[in-house]
C-alpha positions as CSV (number, residue, x, y, z in Angstrom):
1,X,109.7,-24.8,45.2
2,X,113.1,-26.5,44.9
3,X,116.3,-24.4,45.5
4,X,117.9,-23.2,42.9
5,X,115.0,-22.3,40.7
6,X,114.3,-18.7,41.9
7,X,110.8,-16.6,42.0
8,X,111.2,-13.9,40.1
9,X,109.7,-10.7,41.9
10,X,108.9,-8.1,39.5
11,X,108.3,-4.1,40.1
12,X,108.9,-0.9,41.0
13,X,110.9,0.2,43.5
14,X,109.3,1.0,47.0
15,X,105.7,0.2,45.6
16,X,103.2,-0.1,48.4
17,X,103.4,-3.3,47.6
18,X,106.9,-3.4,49.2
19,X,108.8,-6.2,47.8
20,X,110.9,-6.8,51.4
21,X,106.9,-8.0,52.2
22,X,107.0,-10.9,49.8
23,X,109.6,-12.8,51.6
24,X,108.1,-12.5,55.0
25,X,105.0,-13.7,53.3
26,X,106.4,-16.8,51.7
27,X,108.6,-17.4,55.3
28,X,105.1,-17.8,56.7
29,X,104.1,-20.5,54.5
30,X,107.5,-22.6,54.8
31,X,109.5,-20.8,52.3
32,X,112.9,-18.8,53.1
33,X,115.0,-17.1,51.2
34,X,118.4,-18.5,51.4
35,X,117.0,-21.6,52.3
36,X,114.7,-23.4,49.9
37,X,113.6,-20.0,47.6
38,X,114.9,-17.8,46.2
39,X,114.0,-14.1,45.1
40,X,115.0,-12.5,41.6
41,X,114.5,-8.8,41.8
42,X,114.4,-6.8,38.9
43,X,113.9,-2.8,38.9
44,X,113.2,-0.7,36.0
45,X,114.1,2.8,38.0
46,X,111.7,4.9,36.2
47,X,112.6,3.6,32.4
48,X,109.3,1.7,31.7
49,X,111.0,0.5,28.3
50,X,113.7,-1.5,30.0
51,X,110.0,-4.2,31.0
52,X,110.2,-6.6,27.9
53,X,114.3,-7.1,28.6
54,X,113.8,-7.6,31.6
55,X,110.8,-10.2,31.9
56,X,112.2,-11.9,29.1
57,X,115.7,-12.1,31.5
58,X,113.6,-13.9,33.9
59,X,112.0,-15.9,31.7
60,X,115.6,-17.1,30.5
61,X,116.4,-18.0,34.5
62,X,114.0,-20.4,34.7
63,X,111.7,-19.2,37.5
64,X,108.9,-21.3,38.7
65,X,106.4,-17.9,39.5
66,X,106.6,-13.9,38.0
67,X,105.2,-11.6,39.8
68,X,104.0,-8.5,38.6
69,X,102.3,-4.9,39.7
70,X,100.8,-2.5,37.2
71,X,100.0,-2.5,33.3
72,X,102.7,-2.4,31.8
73,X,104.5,-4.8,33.8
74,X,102.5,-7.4,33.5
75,X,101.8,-7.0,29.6
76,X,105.7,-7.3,29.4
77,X,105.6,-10.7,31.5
78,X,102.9,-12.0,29.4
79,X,104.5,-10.9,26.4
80,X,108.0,-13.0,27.4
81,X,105.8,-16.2,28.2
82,X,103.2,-18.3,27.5
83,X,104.0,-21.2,30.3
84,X,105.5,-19.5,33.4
85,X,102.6,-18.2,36.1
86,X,102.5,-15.0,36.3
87,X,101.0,-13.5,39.9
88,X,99.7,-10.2,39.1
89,X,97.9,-7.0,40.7
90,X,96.3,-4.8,37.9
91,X,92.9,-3.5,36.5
92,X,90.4,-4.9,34.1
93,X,92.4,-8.1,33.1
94,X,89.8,-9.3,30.6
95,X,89.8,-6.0,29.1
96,X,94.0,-6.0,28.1
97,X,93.0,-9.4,27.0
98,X,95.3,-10.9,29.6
99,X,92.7,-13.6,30.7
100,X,89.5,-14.9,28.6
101,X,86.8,-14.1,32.0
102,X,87.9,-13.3,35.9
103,X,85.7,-16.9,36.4
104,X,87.9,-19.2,34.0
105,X,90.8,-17.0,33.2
106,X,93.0,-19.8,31.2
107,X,96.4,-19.3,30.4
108,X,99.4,-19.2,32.3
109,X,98.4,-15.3,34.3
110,X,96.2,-15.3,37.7
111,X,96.4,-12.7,40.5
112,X,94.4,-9.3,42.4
113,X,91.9,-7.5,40.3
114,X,92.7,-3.8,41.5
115,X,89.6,-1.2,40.8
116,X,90.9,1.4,39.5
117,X,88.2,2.7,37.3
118,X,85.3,2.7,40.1
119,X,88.0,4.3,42.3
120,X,88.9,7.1,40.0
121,X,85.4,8.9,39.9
122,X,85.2,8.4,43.4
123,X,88.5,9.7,44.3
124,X,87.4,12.4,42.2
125,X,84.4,13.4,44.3
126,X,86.2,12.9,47.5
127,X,88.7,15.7,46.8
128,X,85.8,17.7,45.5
129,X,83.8,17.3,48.6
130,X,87.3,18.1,50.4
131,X,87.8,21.4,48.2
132,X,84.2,22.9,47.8
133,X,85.7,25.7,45.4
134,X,87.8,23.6,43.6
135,X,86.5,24.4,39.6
136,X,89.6,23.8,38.5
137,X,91.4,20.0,39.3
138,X,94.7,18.3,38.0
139,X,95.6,15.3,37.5
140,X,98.8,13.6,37.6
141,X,99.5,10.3,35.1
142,X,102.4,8.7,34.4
143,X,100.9,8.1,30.8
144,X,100.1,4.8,29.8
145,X,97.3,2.6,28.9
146,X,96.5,2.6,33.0
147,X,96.2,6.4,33.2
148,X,94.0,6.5,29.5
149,X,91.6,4.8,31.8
150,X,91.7,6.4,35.1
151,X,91.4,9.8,33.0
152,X,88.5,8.8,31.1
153,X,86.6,7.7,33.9
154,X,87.2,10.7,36.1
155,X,86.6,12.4,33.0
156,X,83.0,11.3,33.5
157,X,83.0,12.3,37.3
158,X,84.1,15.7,36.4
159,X,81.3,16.5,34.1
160,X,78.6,15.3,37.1
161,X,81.0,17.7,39.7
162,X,80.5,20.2,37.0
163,X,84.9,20.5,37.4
164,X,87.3,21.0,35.1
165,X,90.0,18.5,34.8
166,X,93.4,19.9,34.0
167,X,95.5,16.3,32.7
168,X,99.5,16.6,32.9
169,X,101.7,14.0,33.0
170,X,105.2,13.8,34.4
171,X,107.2,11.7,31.3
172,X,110.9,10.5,32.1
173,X,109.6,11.6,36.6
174,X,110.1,15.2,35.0
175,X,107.7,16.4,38.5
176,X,109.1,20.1,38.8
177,X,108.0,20.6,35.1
178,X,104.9,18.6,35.9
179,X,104.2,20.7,38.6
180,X,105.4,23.4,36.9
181,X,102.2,23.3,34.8
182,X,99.8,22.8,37.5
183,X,100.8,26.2,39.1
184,X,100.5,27.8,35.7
185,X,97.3,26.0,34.5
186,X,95.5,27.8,38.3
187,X,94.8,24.4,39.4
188,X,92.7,24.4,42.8
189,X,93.8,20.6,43.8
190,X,95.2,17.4,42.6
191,X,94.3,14.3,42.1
192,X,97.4,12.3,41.9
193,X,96.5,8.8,39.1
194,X,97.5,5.0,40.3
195,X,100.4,4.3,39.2
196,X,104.2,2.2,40.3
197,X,105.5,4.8,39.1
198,X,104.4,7.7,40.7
199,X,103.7,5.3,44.1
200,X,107.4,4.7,44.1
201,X,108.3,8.6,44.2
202,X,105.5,9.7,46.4
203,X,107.4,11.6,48.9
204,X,108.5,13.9,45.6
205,X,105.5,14.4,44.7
206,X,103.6,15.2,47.9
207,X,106.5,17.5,48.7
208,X,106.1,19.8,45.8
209,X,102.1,19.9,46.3
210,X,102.7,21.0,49.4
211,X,105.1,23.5,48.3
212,X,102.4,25.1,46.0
213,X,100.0,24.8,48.9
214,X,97.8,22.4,46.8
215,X,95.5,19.6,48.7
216,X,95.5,16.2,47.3
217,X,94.1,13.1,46.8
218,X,96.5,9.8,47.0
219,X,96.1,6.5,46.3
220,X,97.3,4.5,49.7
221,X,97.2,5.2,52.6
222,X,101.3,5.1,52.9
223,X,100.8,8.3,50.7
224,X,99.8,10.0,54.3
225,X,102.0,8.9,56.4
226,X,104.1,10.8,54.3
227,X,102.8,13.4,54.3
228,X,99.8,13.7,51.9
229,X,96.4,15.3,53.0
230,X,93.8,12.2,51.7
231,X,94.4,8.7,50.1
């Protein structure tokens, strides 16, 4: 990786996959910053439709690798190329029609397979077993083709649980109006959706569930060492 021709890092800010972790990875295969690589961040602070301008920017830089976290993300990267690799962590590649089969994926996109589907029933029936009287559960998306799917699957879960889901979504990080909903919907607990975005503002969000004196289920475990009851 010559100098000069920078790897594009691409996602959220403070995602649990922190992007100060990249660096120290690469250092420990040869690579430095400053020294032979270098690192082109890009944030989209919340405004998911700033993604195709921006991977097309890095596109335009010449980077050798993109890599991206979460849907739409890494539909924007593959979108702005056909040639560059693109690193990513996401669900059901083959599904998106981002690679022809996990075995011979082809084209220019390779990466971490992330679960999310399996994980949302069982996330489901954790906070469930948590709650025993919970009838009544919300979930929290950040909308999206990623949340579509988590919903549907916990959707699934829900009937089994004999629970009903309560879906809101926090559009534009809008969580007091979010939560705002919960409350008035009677919600018993949360389950809280994967997502960059609402990984990023965790602390915001498991400060107003614990406002409202609601347990909840995270996704990582960085979730409680902020403060969140389960991830």
């Amino acid at each position: 990786m010559a100098r000069g021709h920078p790897l594009a890092w691409r996602g959220p800010r403070s995602l649990v996959y922190d992007h100060a972790k990249l660096p120290r990875n690469l250092r420990e295969l040869g690579y430095v910053e400053g020294g032979n690589l270098i690192v082109e961040r890009r944030f989209v602070d919340g405004k998911i439709e700033r993604l195709p301008g921006l991977a097309r920017e890095l596109v335009q830089l010449k980077v050798d690798v993109i890599v991206a976290l979460g849907g739409e993300t890494i539909q924007a990267a593959r979108d702005a190329t056909a040639t560059v690799p693109i690193v990513m962590v996401g669900s059901d590649p083959v599904a998106r029609g981002w690679v022809a089969s996990l075995s011979r994926p082809g084209g220019n996109i390779t990466g971490v397979v992330t679960a999310e589907t399996v994980l949302a029933a069982k996330r489901l029936e954790l906070i469930r077993e948590a709650v025993p009287g919970a009838a009544r559960i919300a979930v929290l998306g950040a909308g999206g083709p990623g949340s579509s799917v988590q919903v549907q699957e916990a959707q699934k879960a829900a009937s089994a649980l004999r629970v009903k889901l309560v879906v809101v979504e926090a559009p534009g990080t809008d969580y007091d109006r979010a939560f705002a909903s919960i409350v008035a919907e009677r919600a018993d607990a949360l389950f809280v959706l994967m997502s960059p975005t609402l990984t990023r503002d965790r602390k915001q969000i498991i400060d107003r569930a614990a406002k409202y004196r609601l347990p909840a289920i995270y996704e990582w475990r960085e979730h409680v060492e902020v403060g969140g009851l389960m991830g």
